[in-house]
PQR file with spaces between the fields and no chain letter, atoms N, CA, C, O and H, PARSE charges and radii, in Angstrom:
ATOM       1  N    UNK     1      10.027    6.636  -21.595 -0.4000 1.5000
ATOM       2  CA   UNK     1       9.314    7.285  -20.522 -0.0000 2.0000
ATOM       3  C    UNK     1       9.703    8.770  -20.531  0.5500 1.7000
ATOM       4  O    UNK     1      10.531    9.156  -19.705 -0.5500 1.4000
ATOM       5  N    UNK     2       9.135    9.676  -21.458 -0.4000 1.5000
ATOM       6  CA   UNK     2       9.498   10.916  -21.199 -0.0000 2.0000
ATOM       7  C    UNK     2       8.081   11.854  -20.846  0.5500 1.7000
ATOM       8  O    UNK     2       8.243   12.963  -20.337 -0.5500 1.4000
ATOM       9  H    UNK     2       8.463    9.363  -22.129  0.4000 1.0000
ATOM      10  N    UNK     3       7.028   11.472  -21.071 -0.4000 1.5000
ATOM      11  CA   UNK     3       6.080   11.943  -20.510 -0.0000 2.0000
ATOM      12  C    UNK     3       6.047   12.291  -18.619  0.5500 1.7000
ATOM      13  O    UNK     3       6.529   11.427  -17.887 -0.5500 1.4000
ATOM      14  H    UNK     3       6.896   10.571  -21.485  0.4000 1.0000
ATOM      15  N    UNK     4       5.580   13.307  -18.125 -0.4000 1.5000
ATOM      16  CA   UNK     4       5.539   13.957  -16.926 -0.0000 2.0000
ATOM      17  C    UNK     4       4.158   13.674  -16.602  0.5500 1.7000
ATOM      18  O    UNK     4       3.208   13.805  -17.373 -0.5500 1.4000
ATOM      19  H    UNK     4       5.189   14.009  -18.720  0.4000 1.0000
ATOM      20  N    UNK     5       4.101   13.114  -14.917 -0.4000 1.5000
ATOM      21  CA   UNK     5       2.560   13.682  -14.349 -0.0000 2.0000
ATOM      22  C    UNK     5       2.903   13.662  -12.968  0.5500 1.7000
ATOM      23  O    UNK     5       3.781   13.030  -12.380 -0.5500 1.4000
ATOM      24  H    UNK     5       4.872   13.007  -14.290  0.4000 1.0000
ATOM      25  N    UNK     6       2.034   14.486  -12.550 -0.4000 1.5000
ATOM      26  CA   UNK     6       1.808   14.936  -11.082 -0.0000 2.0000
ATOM      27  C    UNK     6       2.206   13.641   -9.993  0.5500 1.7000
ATOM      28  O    UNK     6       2.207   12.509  -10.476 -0.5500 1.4000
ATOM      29  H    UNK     6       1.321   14.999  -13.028  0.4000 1.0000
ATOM      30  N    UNK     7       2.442   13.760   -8.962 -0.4000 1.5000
ATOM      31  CA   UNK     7       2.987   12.731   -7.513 -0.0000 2.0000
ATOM      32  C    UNK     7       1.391   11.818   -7.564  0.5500 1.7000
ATOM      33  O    UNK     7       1.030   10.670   -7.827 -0.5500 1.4000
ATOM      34  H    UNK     7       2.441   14.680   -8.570  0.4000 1.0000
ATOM      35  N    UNK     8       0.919   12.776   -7.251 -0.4000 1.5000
ATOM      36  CA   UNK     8      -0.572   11.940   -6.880 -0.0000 2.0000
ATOM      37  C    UNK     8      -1.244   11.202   -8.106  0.5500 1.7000
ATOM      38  O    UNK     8      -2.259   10.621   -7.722 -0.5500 1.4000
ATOM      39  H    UNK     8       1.211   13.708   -7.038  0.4000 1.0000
ATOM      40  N    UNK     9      -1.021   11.049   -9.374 -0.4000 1.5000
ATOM      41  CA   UNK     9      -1.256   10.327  -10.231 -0.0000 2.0000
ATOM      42  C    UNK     9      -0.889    9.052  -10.313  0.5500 1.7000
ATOM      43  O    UNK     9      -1.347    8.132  -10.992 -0.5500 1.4000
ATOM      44  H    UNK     9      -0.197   11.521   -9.685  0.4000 1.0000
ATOM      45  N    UNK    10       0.261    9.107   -9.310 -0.4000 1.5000
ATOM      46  CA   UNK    10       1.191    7.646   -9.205 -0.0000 2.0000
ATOM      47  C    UNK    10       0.861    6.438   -8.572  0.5500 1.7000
ATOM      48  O    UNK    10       0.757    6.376   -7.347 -0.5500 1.4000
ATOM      49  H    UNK    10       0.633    9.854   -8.759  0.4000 1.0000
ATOM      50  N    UNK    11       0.609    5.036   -9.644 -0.4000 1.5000
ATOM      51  CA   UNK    11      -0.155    3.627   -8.518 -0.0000 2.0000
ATOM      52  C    UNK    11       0.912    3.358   -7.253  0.5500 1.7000
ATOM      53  O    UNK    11       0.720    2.873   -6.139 -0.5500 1.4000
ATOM      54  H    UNK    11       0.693    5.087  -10.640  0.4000 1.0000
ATOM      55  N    UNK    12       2.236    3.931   -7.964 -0.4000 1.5000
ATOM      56  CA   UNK    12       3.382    3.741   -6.897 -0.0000 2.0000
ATOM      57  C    UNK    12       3.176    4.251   -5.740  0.5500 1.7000
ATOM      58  O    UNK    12       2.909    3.672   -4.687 -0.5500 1.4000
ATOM      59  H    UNK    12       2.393    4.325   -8.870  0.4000 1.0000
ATOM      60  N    UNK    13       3.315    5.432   -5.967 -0.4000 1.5000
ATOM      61  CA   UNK    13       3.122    6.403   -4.843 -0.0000 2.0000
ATOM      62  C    UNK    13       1.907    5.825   -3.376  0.5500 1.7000
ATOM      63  O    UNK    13       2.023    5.550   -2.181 -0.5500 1.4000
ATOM      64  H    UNK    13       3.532    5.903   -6.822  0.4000 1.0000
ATOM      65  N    UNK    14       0.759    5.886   -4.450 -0.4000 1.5000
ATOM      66  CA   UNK    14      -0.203    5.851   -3.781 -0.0000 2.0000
ATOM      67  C    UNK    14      -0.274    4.088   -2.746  0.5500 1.7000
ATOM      68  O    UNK    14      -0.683    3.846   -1.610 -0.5500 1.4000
ATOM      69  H    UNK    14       0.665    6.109   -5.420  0.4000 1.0000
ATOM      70  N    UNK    15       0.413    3.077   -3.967 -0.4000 1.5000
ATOM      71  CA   UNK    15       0.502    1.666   -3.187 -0.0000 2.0000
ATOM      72  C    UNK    15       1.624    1.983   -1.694  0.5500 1.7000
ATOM      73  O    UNK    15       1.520    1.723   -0.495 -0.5500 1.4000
ATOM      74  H    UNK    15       0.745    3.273   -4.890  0.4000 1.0000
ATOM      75  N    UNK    16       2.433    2.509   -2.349 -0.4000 1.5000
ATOM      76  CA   UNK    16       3.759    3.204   -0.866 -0.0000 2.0000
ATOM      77  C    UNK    16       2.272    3.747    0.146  0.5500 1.7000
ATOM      78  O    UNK    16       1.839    3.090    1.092 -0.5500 1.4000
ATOM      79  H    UNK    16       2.517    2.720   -3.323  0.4000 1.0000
ATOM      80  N    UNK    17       1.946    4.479   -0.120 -0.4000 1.5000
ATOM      81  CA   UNK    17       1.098    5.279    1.545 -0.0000 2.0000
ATOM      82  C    UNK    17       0.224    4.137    1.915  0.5500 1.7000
ATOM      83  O    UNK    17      -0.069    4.271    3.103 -0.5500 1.4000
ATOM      84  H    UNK    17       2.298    5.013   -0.889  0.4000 1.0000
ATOM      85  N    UNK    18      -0.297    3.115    1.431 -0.4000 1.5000
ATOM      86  CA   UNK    18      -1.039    2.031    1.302 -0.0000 2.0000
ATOM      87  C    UNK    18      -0.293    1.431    2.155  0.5500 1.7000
ATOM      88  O    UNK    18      -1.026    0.919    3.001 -0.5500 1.4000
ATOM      89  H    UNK    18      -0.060    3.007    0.466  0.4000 1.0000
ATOM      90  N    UNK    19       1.313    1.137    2.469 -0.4000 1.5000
ATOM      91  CA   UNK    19       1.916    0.059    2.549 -0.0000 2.0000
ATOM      92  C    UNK    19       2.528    0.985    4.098  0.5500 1.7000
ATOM      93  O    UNK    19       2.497    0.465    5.214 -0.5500 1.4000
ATOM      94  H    UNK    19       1.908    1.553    1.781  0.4000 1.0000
ATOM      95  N    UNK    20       2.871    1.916    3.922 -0.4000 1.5000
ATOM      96  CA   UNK    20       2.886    2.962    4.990 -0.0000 2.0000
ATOM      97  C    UNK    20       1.651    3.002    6.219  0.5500 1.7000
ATOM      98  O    UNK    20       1.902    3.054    7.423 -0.5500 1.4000
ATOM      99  H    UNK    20       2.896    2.338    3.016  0.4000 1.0000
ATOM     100  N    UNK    21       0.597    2.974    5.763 -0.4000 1.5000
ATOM     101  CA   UNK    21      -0.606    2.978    6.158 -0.0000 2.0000
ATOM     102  C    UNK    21      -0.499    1.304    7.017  0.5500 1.7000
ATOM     103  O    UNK    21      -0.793    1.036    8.182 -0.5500 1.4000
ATOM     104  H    UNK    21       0.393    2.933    4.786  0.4000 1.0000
ATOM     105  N    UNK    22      -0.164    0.731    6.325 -0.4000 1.5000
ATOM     106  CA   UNK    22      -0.993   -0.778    6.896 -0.0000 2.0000
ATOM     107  C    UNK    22       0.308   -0.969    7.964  0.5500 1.7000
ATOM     108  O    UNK    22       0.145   -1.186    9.164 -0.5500 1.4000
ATOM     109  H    UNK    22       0.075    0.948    5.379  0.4000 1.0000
ATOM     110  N    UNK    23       1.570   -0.856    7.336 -0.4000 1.5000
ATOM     111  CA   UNK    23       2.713   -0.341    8.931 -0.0000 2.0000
ATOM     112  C    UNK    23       1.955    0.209   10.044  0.5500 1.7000
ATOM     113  O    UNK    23       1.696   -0.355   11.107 -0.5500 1.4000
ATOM     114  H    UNK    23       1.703   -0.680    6.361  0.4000 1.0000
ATOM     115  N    UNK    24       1.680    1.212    9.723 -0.4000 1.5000
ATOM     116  CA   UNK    24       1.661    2.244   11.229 -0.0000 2.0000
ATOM     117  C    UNK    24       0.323    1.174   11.728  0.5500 1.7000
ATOM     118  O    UNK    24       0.403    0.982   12.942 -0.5500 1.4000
ATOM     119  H    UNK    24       1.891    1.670    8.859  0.4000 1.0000
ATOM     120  N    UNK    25      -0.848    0.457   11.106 -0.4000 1.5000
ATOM     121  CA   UNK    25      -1.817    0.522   11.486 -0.0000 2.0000
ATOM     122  C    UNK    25      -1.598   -1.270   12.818  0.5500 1.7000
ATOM     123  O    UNK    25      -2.253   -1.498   13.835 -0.5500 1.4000
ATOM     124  H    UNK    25      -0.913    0.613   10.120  0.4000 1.0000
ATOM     125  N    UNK    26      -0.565   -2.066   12.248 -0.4000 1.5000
ATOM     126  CA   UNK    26       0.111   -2.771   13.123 -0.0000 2.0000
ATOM     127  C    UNK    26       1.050   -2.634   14.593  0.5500 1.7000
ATOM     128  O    UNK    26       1.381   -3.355   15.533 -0.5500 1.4000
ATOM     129  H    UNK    26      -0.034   -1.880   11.421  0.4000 1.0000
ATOM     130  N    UNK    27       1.243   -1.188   14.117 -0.4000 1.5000
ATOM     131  CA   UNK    27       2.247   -0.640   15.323 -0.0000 2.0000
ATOM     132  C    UNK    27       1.071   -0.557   16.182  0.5500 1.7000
ATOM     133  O    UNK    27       1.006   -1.487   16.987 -0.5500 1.4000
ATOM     134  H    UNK    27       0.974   -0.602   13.353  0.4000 1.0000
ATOM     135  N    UNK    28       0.115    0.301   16.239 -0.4000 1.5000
ATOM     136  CA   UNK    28      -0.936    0.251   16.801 -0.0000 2.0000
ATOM     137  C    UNK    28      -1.646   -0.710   17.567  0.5500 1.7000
ATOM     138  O    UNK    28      -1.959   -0.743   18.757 -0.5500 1.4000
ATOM     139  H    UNK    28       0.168    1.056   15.586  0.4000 1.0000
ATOM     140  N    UNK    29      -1.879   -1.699   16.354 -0.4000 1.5000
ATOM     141  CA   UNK    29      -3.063   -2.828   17.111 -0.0000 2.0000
ATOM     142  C    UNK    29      -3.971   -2.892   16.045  0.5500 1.7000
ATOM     143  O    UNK    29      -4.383   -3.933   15.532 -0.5500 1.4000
ATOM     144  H    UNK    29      -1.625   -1.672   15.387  0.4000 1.0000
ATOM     145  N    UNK    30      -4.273   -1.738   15.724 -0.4000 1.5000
ATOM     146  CA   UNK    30      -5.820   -1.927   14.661 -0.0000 2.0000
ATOM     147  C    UNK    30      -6.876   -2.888   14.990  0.5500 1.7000
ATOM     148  O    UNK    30      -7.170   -3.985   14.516 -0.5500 1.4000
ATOM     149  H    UNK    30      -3.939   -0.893   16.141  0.4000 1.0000
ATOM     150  N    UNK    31      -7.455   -2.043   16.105 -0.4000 1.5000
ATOM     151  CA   UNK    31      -8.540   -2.900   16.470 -0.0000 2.0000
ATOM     152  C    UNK    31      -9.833   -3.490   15.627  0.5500 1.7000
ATOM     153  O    UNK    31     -10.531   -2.665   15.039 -0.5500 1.4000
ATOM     154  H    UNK    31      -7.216   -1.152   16.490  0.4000 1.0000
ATOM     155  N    UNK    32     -10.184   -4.930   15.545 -0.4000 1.5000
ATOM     156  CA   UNK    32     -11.190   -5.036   14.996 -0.0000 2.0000
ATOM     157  C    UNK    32     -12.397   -5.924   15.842  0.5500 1.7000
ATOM     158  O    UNK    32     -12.150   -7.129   15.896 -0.5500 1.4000
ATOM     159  H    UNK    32      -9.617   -5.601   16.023  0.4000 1.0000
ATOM     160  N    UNK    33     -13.889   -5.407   16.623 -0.4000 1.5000
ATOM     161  CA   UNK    33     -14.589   -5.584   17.277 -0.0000 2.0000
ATOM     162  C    UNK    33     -15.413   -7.072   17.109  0.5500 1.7000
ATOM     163  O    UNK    33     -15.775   -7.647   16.083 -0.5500 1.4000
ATOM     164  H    UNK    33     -14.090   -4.428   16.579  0.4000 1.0000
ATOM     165  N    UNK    34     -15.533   -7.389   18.301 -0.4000 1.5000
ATOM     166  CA   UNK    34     -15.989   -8.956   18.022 -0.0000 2.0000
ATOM     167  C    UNK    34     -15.502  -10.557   17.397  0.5500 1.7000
ATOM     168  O    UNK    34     -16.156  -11.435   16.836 -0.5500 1.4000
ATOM     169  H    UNK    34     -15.239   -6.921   19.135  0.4000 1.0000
ATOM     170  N    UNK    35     -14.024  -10.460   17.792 -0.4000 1.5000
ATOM     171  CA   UNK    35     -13.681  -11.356   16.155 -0.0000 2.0000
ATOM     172  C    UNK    35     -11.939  -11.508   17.168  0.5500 1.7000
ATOM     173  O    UNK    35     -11.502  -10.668   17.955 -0.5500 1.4000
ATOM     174  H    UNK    35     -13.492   -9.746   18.248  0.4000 1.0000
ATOM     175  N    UNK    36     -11.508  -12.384   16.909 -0.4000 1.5000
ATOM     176  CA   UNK    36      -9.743  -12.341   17.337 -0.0000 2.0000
ATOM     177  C    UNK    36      -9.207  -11.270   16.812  0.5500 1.7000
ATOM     178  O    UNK    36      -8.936  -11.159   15.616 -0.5500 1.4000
ATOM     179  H    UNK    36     -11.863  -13.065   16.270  0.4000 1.0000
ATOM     180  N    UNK    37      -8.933  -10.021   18.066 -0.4000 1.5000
ATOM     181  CA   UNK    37      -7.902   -9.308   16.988 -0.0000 2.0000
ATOM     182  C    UNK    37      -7.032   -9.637   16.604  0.5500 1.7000
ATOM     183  O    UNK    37      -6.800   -9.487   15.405 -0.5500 1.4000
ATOM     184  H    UNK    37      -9.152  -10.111   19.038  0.4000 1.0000
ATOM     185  N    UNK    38      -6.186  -10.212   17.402 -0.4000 1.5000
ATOM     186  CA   UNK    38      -4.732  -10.339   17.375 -0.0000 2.0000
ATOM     187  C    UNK    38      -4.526  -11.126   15.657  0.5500 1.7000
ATOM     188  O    UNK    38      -3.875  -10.536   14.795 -0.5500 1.4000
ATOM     189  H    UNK    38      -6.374  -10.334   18.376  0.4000 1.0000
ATOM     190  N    UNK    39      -5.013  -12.140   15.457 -0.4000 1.5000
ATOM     191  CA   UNK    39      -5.242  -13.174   14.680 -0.0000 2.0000
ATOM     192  C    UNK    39      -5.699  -12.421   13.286  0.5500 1.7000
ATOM     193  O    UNK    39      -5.002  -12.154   12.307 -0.5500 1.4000
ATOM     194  H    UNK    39      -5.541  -12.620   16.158  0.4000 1.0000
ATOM     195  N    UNK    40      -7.008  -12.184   13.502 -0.4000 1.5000
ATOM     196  CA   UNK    40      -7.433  -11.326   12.350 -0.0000 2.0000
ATOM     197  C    UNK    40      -6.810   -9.934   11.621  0.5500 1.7000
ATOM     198  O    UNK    40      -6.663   -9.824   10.404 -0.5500 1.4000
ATOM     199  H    UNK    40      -7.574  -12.401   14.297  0.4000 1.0000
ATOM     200  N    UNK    41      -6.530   -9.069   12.445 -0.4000 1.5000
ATOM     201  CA   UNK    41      -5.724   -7.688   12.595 -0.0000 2.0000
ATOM     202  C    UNK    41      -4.257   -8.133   11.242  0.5500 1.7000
ATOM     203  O    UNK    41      -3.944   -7.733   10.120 -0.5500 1.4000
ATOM     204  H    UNK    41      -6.650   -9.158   13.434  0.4000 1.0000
ATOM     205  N    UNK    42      -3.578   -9.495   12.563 -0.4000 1.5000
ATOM     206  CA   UNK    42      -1.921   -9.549   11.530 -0.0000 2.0000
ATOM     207  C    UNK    42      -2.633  -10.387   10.278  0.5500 1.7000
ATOM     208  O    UNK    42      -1.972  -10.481    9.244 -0.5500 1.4000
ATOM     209  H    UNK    42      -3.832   -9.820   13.474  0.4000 1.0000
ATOM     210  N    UNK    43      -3.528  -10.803   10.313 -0.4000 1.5000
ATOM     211  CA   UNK    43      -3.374  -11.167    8.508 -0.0000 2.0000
ATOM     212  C    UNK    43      -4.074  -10.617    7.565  0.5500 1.7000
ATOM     213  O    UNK    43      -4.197  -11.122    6.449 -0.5500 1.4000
ATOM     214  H    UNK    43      -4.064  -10.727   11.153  0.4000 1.0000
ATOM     215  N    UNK    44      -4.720   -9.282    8.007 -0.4000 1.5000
ATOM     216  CA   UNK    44      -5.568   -8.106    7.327 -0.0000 2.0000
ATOM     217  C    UNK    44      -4.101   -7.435    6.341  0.5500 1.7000
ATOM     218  O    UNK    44      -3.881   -7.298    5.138 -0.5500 1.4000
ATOM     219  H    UNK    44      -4.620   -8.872    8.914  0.4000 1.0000
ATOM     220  N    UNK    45      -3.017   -7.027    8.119 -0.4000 1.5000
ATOM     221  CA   UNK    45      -2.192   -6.352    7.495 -0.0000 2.0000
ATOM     222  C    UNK    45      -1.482   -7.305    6.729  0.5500 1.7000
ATOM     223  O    UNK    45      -1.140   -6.793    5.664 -0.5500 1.4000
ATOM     224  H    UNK    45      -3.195   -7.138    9.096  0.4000 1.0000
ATOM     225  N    UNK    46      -1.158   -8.362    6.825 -0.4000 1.5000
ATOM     226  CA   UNK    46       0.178   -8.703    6.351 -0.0000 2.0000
ATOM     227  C    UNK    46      -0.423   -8.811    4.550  0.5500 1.7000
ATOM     228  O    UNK    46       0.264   -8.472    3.586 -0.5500 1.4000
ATOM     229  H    UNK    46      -1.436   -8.778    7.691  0.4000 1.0000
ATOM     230  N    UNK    47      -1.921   -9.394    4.468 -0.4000 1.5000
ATOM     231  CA   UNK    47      -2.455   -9.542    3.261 -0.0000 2.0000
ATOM     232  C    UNK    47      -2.630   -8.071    2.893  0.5500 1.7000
ATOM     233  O    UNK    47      -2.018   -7.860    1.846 -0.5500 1.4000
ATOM     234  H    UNK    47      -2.479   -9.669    5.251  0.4000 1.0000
ATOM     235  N    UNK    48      -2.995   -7.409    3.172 -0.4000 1.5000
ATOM     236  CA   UNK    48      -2.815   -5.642    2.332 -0.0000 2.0000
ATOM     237  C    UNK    48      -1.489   -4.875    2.212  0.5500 1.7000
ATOM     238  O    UNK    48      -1.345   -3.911    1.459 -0.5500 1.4000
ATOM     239  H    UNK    48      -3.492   -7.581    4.023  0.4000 1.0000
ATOM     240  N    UNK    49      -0.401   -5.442    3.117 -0.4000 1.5000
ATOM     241  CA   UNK    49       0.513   -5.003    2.799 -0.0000 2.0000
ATOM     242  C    UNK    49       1.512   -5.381    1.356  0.5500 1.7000
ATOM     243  O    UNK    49       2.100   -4.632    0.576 -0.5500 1.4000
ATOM     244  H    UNK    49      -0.518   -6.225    3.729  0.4000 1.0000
ATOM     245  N    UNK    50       1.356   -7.374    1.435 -0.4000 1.5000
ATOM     246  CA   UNK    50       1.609   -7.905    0.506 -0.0000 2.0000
ATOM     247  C    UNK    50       1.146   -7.480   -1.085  0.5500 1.7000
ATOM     248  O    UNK    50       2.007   -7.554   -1.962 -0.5500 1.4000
ATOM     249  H    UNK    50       0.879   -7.982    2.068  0.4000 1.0000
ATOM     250  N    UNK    51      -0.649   -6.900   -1.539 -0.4000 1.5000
ATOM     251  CA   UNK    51      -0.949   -6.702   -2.153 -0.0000 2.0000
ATOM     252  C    UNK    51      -0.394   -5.279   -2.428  0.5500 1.7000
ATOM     253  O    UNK    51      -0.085   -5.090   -3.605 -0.5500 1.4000
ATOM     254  H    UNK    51      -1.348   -6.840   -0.827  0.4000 1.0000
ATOM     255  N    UNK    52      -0.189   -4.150   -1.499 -0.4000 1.5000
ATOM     256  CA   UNK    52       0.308   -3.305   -2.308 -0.0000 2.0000
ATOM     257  C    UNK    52       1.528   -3.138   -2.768  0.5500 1.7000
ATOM     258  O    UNK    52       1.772   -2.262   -3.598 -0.5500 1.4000
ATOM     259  H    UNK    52      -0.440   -4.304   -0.543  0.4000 1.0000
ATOM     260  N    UNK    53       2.496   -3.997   -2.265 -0.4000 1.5000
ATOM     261  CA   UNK    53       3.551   -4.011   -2.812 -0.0000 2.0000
ATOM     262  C    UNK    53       3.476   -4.708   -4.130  0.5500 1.7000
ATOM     263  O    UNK    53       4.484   -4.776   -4.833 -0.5500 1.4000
ATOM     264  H    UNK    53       2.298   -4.708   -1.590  0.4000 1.0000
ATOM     265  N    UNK    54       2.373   -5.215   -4.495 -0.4000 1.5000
ATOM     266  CA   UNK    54       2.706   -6.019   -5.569 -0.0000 2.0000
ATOM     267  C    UNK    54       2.008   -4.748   -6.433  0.5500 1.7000
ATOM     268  O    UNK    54       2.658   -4.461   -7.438 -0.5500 1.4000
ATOM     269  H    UNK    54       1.554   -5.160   -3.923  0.4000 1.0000
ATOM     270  N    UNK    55       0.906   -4.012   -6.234 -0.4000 1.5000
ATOM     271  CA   UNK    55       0.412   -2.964   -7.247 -0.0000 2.0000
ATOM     272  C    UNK    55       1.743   -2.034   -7.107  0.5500 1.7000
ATOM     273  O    UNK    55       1.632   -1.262   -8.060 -0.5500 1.4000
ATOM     274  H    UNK    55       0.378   -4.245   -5.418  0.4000 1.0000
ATOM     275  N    UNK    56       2.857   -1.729   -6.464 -0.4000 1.5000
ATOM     276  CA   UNK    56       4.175   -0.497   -6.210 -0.0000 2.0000
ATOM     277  C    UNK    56       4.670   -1.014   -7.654  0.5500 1.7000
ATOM     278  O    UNK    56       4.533   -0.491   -8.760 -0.5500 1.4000
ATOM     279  H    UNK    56       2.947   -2.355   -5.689  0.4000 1.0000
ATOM     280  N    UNK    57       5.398   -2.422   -7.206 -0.4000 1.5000
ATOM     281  CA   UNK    57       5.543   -2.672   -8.009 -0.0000 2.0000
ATOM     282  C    UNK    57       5.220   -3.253   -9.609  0.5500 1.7000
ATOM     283  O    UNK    57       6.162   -3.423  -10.382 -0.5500 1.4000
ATOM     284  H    UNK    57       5.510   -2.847   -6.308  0.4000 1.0000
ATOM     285  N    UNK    58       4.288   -3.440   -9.883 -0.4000 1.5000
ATOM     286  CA   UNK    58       3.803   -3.625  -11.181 -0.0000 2.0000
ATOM     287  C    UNK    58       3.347   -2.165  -11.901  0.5500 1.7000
ATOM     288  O    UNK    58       3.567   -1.774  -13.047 -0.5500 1.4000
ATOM     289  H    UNK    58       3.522   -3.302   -9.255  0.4000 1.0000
ATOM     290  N    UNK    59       2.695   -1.568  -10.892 -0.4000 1.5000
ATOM     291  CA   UNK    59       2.200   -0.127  -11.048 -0.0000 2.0000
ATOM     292  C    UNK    59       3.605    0.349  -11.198  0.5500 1.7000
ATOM     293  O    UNK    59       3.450    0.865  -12.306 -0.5500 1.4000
ATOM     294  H    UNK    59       2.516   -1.885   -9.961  0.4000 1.0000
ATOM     295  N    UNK    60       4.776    0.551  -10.937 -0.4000 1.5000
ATOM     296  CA   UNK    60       6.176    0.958  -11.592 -0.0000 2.0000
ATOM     297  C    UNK    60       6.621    0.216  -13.190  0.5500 1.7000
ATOM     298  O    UNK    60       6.810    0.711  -14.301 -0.5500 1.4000
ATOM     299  H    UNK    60       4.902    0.133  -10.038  0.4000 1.0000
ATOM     300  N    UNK    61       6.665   -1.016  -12.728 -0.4000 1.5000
ATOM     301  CA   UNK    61       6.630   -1.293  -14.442 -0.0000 2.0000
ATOM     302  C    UNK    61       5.794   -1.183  -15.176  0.5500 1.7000
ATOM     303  O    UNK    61       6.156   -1.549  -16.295 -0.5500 1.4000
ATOM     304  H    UNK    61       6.512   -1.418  -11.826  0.4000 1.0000
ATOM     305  N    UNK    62       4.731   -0.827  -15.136 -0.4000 1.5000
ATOM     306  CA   UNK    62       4.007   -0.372  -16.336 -0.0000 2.0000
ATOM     307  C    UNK    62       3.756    1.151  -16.743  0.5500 1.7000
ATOM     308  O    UNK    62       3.178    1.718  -17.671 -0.5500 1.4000
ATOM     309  H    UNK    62       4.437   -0.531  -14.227  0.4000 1.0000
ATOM     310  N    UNK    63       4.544    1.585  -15.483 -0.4000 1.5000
ATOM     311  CA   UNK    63       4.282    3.652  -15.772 -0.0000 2.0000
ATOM     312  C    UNK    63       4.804    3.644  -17.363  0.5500 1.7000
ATOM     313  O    UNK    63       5.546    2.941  -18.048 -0.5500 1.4000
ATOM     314  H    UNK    63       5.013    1.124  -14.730  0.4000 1.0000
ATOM     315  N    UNK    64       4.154    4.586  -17.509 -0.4000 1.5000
ATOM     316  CA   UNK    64       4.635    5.463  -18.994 -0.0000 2.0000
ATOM     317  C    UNK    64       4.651    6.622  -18.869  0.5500 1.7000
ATOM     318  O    UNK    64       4.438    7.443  -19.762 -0.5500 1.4000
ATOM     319  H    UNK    64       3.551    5.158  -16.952  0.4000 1.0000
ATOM     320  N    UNK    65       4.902    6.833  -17.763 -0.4000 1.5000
ATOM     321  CA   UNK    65       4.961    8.634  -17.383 -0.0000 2.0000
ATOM     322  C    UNK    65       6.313    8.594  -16.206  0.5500 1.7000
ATOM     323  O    UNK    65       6.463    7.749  -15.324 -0.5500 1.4000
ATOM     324  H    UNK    65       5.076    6.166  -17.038  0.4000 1.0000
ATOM     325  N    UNK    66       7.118    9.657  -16.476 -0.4000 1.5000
ATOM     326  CA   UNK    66       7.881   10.069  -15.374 -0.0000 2.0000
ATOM     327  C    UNK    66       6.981   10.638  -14.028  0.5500 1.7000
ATOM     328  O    UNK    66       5.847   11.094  -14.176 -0.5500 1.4000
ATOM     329  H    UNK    66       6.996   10.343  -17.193  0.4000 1.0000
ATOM     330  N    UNK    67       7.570   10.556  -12.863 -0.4000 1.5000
ATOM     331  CA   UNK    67       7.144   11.049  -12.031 -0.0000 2.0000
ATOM     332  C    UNK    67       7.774   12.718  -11.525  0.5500 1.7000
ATOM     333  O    UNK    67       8.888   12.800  -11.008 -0.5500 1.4000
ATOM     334  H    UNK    67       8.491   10.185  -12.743  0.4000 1.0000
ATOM     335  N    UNK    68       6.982   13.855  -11.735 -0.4000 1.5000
ATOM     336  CA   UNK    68       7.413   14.846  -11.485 -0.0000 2.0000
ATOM     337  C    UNK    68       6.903   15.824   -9.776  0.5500 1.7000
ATOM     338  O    UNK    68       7.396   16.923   -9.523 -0.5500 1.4000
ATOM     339  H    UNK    68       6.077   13.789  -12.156  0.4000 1.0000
């Protein structure tokens, strides 16, 4: 891994604000209209949170670029 690319090139990076994102969006409530929130809402997040941790991590083992 000696190749360099930019922050924002990163599946890591980008799955982290993903996973950041679906946090804050629970702290909240994340309303969704017509439908159980409560019910629907925690397994939106818990299923998008789960998935990006799995692209952080796979998207880390497969970089071939340093992160600069």
């Amino acid at each position: 891994m000696t190749d360099s690319k930019p922050w924002y090139l990163s599946r890591t990076i980008w799955a982290s604000f993903v996973t950041i994102l679906m946090a804050m969006g629970g702290i909240v409530g994340l309303p969704v209209a017509g439908i159980d929130n409560s019910a629907l809402t925690e397994t939106l997040l818990q299923a998008v949170t789960a998935i990006s941790g799995l692209v952080a991590i796979f998207g880390r083992l497969g970089a071939s670029s340093r992160i600069v």
